[in-house]
KOLLUM-485313 format. One line per field, with one value per residue (C-alpha): x, y, z; residue number from 0. Coordinates in Angstrom, 3 decimals. Example, Ala and Ser with C-alpha at 12.3 -4.5 7.8 and 13.67 -1.06 7.14 Angstrom:
u = c(12.300 / 13.670)
v = c(-4.500 / -1.060)
w = c(7.800 / 7.140)
num = c(0 / 1)
This chain:
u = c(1.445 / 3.193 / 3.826 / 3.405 / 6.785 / 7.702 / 4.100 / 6.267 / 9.490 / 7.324 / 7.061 / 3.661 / 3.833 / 1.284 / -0.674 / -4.478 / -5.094 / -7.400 / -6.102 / -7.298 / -5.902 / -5.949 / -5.877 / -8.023 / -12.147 / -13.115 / -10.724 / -9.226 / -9.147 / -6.746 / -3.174 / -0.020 / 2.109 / 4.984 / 6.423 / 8.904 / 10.145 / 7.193 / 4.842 / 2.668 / 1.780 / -1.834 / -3.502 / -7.110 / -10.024 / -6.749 / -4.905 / -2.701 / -2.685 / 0.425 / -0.496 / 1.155 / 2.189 / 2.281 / -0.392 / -2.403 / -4.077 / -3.480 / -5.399 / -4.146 / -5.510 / -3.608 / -4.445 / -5.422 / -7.500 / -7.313 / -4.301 / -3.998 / -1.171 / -0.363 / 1.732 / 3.788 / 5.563 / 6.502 / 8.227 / 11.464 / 12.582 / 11.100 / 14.646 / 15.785 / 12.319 / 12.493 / 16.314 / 15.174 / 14.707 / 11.479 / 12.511 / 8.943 / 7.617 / 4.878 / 3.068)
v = c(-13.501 / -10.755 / -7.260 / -4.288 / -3.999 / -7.033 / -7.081 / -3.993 / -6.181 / -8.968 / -10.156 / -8.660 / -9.984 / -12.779 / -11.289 / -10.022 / -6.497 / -3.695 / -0.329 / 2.933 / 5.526 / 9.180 / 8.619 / 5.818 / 6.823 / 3.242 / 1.038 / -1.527 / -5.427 / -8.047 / -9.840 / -8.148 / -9.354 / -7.155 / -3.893 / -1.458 / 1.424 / 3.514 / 1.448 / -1.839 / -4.041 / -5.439 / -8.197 / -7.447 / -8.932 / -10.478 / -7.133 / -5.752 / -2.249 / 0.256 / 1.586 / 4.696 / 3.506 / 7.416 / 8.335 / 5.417 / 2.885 / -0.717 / -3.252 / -6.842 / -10.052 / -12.118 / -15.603 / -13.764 / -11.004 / -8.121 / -5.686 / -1.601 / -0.415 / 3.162 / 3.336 / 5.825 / 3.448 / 1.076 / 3.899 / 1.942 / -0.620 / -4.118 / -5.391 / -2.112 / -2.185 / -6.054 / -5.464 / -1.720 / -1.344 / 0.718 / 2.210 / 4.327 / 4.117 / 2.490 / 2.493)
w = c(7.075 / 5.358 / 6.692 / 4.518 / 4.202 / 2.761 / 0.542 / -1.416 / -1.775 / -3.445 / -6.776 / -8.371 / -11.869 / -12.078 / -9.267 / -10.173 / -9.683 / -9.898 / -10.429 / -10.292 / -11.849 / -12.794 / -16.619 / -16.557 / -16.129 / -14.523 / -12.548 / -14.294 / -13.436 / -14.286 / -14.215 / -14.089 / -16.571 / -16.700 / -14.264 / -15.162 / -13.652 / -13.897 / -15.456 / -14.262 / -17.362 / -17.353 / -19.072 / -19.567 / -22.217 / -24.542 / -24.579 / -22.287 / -20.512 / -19.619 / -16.636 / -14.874 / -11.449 / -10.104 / -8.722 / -8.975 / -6.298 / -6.682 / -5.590 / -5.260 / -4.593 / -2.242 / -0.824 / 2.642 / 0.914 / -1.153 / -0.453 / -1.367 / -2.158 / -3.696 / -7.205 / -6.061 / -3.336 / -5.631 / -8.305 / -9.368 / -10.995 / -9.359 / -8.655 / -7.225 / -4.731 / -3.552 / -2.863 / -0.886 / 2.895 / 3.045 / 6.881 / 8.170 / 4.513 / 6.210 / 9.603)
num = c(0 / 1 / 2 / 3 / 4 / 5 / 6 / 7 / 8 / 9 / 10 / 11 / 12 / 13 / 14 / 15 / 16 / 17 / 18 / 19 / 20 / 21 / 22 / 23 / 24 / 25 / 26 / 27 / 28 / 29 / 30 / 31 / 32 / 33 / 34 / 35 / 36 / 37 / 38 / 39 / 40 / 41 / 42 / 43 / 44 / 45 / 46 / 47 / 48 / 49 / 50 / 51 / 52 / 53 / 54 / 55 / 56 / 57 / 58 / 59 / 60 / 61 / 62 / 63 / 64 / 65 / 66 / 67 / 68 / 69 / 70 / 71 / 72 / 73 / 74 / 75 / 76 / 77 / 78 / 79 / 80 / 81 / 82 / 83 / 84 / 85 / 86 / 87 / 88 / 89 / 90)
């Protein structure tokens, strides 16, 4: 089972997600098919979303359940964050 630390050093693209954000009026569901540095790339109804990751709460569906995670710990580049010790990030 992973911890939460190593959930945020994962790979996310492919994953489904739901995210809630403060652009966005109702949360959003689908699969993440790109990240960048500040954004999360979501495939929804054949078109795909750019999604802020600041400020935003991401929800994603693992094997073992669904997970929540808040954008603003994974700000960065995706190579930068799965090769980052996170420390006390988390409890």
């Amino acid at each position: 089972m992973l911890s939460s630390r190593d959930l945020l050093r994962q790979e996310f693209i492919g994953l489904n997600a739901r995210i809630v954000s403060p652009g966005i009026r109702n949360p959003v569901r689908g699969r993440i098919v790109d990240e960048t540095r500040n954004m999360i790339h979501l495939e929804t109804a054949g078109r795909v979303l750019e999604i802020s990751k600041k400020g935003s709460l991401i929800t994603l569906s693992l094997s073992g359940g669904d997970v929540e995670i808040s954008g603003d710990w994974i700000l960065g580049s995706p190579a930068d964050r799965i090769k980052k010790k996170m420390g006390r990030l988390l409890p």
